[in-house]
C-alpha positions as CSV (number, residue, x, y, z in Angstrom):
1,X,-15.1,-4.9,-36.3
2,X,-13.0,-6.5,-38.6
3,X,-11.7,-10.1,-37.9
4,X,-8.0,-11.3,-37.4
5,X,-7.0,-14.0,-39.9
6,X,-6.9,-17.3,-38.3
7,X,-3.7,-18.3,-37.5
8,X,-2.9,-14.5,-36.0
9,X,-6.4,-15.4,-34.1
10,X,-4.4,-19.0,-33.0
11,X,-1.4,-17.1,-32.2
12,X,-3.1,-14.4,-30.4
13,X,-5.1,-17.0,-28.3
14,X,-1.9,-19.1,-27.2
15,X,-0.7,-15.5,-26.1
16,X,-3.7,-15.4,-24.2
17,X,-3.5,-18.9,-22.7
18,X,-0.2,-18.2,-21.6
19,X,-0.7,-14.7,-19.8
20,X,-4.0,-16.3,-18.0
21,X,-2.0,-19.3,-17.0
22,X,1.0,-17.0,-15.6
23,X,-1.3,-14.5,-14.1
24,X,-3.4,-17.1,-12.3
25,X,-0.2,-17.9,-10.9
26,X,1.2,-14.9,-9.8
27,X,-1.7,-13.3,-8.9
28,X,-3.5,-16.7,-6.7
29,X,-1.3,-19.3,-6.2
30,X,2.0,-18.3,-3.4
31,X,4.6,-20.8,-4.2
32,X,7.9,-21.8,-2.1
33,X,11.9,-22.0,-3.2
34,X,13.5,-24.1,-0.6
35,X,12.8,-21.9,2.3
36,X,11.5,-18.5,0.9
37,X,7.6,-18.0,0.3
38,X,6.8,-15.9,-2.4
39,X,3.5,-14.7,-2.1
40,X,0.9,-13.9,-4.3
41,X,-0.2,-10.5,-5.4
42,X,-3.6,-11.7,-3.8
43,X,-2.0,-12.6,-0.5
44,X,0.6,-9.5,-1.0
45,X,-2.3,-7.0,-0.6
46,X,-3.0,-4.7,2.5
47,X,-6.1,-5.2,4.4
48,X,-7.6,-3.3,7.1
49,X,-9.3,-5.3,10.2
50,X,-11.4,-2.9,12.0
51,X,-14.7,-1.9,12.0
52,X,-14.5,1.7,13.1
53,X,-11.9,2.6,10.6
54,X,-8.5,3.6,12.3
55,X,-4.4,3.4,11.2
56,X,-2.1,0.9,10.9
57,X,1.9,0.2,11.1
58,X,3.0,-2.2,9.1
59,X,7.2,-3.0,10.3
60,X,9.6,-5.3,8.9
61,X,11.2,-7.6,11.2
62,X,15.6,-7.5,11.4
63,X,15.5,-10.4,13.9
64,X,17.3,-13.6,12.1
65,X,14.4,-16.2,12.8
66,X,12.7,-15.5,16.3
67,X,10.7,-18.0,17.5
68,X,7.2,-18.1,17.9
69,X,7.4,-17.6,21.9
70,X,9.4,-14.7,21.4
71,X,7.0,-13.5,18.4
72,X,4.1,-13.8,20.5
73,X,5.4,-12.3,23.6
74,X,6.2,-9.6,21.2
75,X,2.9,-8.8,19.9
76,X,1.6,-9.0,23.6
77,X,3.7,-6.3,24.6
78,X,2.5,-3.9,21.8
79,X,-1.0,-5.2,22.1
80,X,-1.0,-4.1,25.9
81,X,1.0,-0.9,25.1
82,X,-2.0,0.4,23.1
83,X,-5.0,-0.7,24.9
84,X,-3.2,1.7,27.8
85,X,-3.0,4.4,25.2
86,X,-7.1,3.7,25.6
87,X,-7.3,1.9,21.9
88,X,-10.6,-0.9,22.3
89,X,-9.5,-2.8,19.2
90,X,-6.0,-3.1,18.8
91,X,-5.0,-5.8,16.1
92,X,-1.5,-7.2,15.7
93,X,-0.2,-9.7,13.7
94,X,2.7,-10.8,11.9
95,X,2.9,-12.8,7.9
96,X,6.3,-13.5,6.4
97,X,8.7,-11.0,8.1
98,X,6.5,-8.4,8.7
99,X,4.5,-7.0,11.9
100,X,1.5,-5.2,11.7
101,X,-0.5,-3.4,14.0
102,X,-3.5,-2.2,13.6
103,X,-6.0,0.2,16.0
104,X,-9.4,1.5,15.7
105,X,-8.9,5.4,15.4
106,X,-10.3,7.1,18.7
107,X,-13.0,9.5,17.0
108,X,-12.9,12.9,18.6
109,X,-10.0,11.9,21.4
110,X,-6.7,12.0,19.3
111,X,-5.7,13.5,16.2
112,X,-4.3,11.4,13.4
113,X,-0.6,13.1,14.8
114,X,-0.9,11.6,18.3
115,X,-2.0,8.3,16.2
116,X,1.0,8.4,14.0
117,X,3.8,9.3,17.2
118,X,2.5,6.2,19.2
119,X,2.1,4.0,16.1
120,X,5.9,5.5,15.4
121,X,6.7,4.3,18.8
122,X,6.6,0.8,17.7
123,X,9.5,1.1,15.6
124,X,11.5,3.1,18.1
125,X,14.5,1.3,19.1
126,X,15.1,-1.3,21.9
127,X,15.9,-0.7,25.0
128,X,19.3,-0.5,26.9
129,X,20.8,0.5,29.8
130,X,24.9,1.4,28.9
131,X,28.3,1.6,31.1
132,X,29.3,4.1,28.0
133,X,27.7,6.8,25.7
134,X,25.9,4.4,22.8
135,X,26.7,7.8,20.6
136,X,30.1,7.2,21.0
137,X,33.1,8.0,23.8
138,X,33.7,11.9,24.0
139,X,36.8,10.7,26.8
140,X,40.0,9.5,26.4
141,X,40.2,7.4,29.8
142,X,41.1,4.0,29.6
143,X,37.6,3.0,30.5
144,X,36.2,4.7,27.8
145,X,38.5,2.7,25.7
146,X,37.2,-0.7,27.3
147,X,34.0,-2.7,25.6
148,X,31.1,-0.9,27.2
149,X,28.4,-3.3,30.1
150,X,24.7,-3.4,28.2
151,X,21.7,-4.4,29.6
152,X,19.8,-5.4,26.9
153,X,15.7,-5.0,27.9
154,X,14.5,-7.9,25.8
155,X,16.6,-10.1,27.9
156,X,17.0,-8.4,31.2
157,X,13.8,-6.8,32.3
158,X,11.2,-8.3,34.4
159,X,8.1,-5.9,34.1
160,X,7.7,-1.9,33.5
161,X,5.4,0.3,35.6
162,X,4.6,3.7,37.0
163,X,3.1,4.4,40.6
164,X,2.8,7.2,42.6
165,X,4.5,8.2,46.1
166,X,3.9,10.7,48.7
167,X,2.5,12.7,45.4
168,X,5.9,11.6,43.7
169,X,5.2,10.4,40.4
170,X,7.8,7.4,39.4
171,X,8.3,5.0,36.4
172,X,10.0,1.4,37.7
173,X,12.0,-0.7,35.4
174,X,12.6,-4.1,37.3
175,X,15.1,-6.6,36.2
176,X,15.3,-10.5,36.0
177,X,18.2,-12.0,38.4
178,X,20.5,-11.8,35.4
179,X,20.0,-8.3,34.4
180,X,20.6,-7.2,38.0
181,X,24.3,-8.3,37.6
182,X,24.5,-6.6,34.7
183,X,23.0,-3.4,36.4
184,X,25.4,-3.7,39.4
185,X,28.5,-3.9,37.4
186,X,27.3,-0.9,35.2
187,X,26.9,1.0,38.7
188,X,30.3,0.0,39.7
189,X,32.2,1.0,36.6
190,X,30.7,4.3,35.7
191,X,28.9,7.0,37.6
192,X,27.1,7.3,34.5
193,X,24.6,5.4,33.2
194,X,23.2,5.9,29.4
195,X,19.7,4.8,28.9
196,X,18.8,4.6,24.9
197,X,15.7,3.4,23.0
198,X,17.3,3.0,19.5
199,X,18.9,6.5,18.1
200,X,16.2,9.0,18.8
201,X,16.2,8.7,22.8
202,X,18.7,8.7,24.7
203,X,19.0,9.6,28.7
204,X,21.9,10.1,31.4
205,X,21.1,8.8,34.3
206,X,23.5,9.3,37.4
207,X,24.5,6.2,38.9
208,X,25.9,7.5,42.7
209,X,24.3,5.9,45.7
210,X,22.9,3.0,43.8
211,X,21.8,0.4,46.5
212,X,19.5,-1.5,45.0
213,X,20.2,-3.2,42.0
214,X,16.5,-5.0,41.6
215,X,15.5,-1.7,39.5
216,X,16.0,1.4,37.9
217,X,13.8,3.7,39.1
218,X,13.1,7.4,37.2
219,X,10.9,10.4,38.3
220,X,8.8,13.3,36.9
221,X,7.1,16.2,37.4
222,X,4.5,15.0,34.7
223,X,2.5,12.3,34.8
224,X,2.4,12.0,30.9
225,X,6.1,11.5,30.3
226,X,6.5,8.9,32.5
227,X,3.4,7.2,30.6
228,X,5.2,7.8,27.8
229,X,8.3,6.7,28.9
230,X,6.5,3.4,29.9
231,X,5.2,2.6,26.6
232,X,8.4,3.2,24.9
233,X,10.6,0.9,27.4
234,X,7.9,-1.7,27.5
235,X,7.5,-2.0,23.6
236,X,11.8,-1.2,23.8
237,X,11.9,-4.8,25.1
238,X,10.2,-6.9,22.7
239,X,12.0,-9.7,21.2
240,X,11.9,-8.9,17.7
241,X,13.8,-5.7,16.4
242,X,12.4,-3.3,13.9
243,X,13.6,-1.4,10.4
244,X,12.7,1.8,11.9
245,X,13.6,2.8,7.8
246,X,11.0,1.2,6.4
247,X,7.9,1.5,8.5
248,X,4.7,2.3,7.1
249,X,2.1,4.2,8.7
250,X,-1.3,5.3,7.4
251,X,-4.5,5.7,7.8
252,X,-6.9,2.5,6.6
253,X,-10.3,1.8,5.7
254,X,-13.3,0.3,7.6
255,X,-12.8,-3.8,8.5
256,X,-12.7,-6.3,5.7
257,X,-10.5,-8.7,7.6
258,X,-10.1,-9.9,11.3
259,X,-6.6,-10.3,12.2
260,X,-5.0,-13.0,14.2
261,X,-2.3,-13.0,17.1
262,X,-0.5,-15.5,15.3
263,X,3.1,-15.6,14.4
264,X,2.5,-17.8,11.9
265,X,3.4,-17.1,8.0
266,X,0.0,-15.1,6.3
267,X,-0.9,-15.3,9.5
268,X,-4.6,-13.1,9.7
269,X,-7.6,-15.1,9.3
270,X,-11.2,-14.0,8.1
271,X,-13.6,-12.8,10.7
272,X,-17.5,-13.6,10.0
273,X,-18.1,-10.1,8.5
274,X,-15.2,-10.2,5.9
275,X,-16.4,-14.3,5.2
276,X,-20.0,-12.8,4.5
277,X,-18.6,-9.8,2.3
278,X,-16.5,-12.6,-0.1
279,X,-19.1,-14.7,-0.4
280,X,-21.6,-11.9,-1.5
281,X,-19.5,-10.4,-3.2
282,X,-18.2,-13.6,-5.4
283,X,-21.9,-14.4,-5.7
284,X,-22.9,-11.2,-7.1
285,X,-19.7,-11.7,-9.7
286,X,-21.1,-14.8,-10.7
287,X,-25.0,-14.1,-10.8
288,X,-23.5,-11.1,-13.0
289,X,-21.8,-13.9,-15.5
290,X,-25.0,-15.9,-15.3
291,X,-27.4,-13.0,-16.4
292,X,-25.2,-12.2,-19.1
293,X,-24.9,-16.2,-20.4
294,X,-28.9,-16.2,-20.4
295,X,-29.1,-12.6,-22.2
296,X,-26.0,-13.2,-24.5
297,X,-24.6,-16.6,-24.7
298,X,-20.8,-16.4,-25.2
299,X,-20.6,-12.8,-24.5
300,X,-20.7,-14.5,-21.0
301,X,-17.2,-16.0,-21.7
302,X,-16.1,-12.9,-23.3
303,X,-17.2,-10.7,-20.4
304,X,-15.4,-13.7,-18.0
305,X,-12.2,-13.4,-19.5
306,X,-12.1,-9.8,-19.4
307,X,-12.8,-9.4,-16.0
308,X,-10.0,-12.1,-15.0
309,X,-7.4,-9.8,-16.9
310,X,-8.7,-7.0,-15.3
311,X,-8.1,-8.8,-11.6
312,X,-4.4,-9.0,-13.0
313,X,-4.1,-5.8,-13.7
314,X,-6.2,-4.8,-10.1
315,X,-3.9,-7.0,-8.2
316,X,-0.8,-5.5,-9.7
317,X,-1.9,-1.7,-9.4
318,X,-2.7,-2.1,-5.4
319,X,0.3,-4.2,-5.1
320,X,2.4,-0.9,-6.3
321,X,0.2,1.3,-3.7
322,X,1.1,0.1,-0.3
323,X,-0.8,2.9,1.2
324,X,-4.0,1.6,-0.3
325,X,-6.1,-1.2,1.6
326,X,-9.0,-3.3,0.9
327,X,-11.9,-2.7,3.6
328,X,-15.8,-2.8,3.3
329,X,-15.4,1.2,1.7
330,X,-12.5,-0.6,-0.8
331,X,-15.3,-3.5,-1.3
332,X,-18.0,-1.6,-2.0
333,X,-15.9,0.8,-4.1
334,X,-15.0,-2.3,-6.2
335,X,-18.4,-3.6,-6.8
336,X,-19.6,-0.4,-7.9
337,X,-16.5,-0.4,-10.2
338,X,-17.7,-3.7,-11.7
339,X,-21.0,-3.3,-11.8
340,X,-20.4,0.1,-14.2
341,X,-18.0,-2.2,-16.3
342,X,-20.6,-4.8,-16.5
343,X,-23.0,-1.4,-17.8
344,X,-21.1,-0.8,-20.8
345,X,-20.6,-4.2,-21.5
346,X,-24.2,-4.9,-21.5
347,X,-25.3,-1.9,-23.5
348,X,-22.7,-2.6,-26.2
349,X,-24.2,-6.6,-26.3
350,X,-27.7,-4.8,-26.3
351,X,-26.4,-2.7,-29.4
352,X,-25.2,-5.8,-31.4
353,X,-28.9,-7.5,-31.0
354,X,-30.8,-4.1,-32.3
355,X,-27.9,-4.5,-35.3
356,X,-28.6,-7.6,-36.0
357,X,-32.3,-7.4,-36.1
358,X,-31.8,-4.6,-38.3
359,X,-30.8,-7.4,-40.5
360,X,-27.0,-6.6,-40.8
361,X,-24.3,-9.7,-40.3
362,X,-22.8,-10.8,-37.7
363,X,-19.3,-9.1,-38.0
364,X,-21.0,-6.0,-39.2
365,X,-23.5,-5.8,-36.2
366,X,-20.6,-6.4,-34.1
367,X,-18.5,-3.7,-35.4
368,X,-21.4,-0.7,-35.8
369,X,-22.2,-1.7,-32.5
370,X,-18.7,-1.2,-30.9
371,X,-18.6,2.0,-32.7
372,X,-21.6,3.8,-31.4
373,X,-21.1,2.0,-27.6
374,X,-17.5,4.0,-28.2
375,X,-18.0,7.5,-27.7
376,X,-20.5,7.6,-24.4
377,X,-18.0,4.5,-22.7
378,X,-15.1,6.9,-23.2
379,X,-16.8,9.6,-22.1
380,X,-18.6,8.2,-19.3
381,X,-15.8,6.6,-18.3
382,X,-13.1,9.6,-17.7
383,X,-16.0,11.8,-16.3
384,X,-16.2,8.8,-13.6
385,X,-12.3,9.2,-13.2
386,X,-11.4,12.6,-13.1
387,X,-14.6,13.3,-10.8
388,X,-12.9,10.2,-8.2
389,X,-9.8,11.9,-8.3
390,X,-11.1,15.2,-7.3
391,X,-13.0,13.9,-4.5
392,X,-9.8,12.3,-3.4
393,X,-8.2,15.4,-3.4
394,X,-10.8,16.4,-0.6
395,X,-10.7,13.1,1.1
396,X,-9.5,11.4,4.2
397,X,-9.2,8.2,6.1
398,X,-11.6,5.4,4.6
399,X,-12.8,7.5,1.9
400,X,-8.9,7.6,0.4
401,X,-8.3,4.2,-0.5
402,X,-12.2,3.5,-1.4
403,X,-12.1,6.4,-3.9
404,X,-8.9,5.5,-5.3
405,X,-10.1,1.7,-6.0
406,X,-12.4,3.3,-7.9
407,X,-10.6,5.5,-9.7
408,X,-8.6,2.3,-11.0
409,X,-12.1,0.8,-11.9
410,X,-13.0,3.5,-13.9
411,X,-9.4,2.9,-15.6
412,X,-9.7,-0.6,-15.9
413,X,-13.1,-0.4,-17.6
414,X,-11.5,2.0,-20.1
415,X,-8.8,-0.8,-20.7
416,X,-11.8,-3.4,-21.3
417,X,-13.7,-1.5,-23.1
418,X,-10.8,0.0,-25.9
419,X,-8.7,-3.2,-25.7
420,X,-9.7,-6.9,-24.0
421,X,-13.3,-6.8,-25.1
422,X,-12.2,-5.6,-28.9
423,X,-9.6,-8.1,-29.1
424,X,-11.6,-10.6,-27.7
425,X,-14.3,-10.6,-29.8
426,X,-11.9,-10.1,-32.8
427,X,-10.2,-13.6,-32.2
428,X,-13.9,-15.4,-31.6
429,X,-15.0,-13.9,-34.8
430,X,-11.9,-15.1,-36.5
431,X,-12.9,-18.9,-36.7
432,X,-15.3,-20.2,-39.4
433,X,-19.2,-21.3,-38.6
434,X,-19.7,-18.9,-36.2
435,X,-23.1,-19.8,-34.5
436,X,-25.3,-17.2,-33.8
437,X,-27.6,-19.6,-31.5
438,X,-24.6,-19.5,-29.3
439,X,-25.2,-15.8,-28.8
440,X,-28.9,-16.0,-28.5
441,X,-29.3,-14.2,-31.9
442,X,-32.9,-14.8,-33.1
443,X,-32.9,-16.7,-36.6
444,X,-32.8,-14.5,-40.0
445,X,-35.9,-13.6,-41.2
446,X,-36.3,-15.2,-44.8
447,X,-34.6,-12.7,-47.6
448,X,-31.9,-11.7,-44.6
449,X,-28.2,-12.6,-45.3
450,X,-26.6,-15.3,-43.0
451,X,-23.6,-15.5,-41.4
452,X,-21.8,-17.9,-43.7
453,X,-22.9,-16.0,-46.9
454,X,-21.0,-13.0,-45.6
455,X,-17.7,-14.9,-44.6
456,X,-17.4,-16.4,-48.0
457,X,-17.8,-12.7,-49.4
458,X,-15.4,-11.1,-47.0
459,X,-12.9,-14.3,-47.4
């Protein structure tokens, strides 16, 4: 492995410097611009919060800065919606301008379709109640003309609920003392009243006889659609409004976090189990770094600064997949990942000892070492890859974004192996009186050559 001369090796180390510094940064640290918070890839990544495994809708919020009140009463709406729908663990919460919601998937009672529609519903449309086709006038009346009477349902209505009467199935839709003025003058100035929930339902409703202005009242033959239809007007009446556009919807991996009702900006907290996994998992991290500082000295530093550029690169890549989450599958995907990057590390440290004892220099140790490590890394490596990628071809739910965090392991350990560690090593081995105690190389036998007998030759 031949060296770098030493002010590339300077150069190449500023470069470093710099890129750690800026990564740190972007990748840990969230910073604020007057009133916008950028935050960091670390806090930008989706996590899944329960323990079952399930799917989750993550919406982005249209509504110019609603309150917390309205935020909360929000998030209680949807939260009630789908523990009707039967859901035990339903999880919403909103960071920055986004609402997410997140249920435990019903094992054997619904299919991921029925999952997807009523997560779908949540991004639906709000409710109103209309004097006038929201589609647009087909008359040419004066009336039609006229600015249309809307009863908006995140201001107007009271409660939603279906009962039964004389084996009559009904759905209720009571209104607050204001939005039964608005109700009676829709009566009065059409005979036609136009229930919508956003653009993909929308309802006539005949509006003849109407006595009672407290609530609309709607029957049906089926017991379902009017369940339906309660879910949809209930959630219809939220305070916040949704990008139907840009919802996402997918499945997600078993619980790393514990989300909380909070309106608040990053506002999920960590649960117990998710406090437990970091902690073990940052311990085993740093028991790794300590095993290799007592085996190898400064390979210890060497194998600590690779693995903090490959955190940049990680935090990037699932940045770029929103459809990819980190549960306890992701977690234990990416400790495996590490622990088979640590592997090749540790075998091609292992190699440079047997070198050296064979009596060879430091630098030359280094670079026969690298050389046979190569060719079983590489392979190794893309037989790891290409065999995660067609598992993933075969999987679902959980399994998806676990296999895929381990397919970009298996990546990054290529990049480590080929690149960081290479370079690395190159600019340590670039500066004079390079210590071999520091690497807990034994001392040379008498007759061997030393380390600063074969700089002056190479120099």
């Amino acid at each position: 492995m031949k060296k770098l001369n030493q002010k590339t090796a300077i150069i190449v180390s500023v470069l470093l410097c710099i890129i750690m510094i800026a990564g740190i940064l972007l990748c840990f640290v969230p910073m604020k611009a007057g009133t916008k918070t950028f935050l960091s890839l670390s806090g930008s990544l989706n996590v899944s919060t329960d323990m079952m495994g399930g799917m989750y809708g993550e919406y982005d919020i249209i509504s110019e800065d609603p309150t917390t009140a309205t935020k909360l009463d929000s998030m209680a709406k949807i939260k009630k919606v789908f523990e009707k729908f039967g859901y035990k663990n339903v999880n919403v919460y909103t960071f920055g301008s986004k609402l997410r919601v997140e249920v435990s998937y019903p094992r054997g009672s619904k299919s991921y379709e029925k999952v997807f529609q009523e997560l779908s519903m949540v991004a639906g449309g709000s409710f109103k109640l209309s004097s006038q086709n929201p589609n647009g006038s087909t008359g040419s009346s004066e009336s039609d003309k006229e600015e249309p009477i809307i009863l908006n349902g995140n201001e107007h209505v009271e409660n939603v609920r279906v009962y039964t009467n004389n084996s009559v199935k009904y759905i209720s839709i009571e209104f607050n003392e204001k939005g039964q003025e608005i109700y009676k003058q829709i009566c009065d100035k059409s005979s036609t009243i136009y229930l919508s929930l956003g653009e993909n339902y929308n309802q006539q409703i005949n509006a003849s006889g109407v006595s009672d202005y407290s609530s609309l009242t709607l029957s049906d033959e089926k017991y379902e659609n009017l369940i339906s239809l309660e879910q949809r007007v209930t959630i219809g009446c939220m305070g916040i409004d949704i990008n139907s556009d840009t919802a996402i919807i997918n499945t997600m991996s078993a619980s790393s976090f514990t989300g909380s009702s909070s309106p608040e900006e990053n506002g999920f907290t960590f649960g117990t189990v998710s406090i437990l996994m970091l902690v073990t998992f940052l311990f085993i991290v740093v028991a790794l770094i300590a095993i290799f500082a007592a085996r190898f000295g400064l390979f210890a530093v060497v194998i600590a600064i690779s693995m903090l550029f490959n955190s940049f690169l990680f935090l990037i890549l699932m940045v770029l997949m929103p459809s990819i989450e980190i549960g306890i599958a992701g977690v234990l995907a990416l400790s495996l990942g590490i622990a088979i990057i640590y592997t090749f590390t540790f075998i091609f440290a292992e190699n440079v000892k047997k070198q050296y004892d064979l009596g060879k220099s430091f630098r030359a140790s280094l670079e026969t070492a690298f050389k046979k490590s190569l060719p079983n890394t590489i392979i190794s490596n893309l037989a790891l890859f290409i065999s995660a990628l067609i598992i993933f071809a075969f999987s679902f739910g959980e399994l998806t974004s676990a296999i895929v965090i381990f397919a970009i392991c298996m990546a990054l350990s290529l990049i480590t192996n080929l690149l960081i560690i290479p370079l690395l090593v190159k600019v340590g081995i670039s500066f004079r009186k390079i210590d071999t105690k520091l690497f807990k190389l034994p001392k040379r036998a008498i007759g061997f050559e030393s380390i600063d007998d074969d700089a002056k030759e190479e120099d």
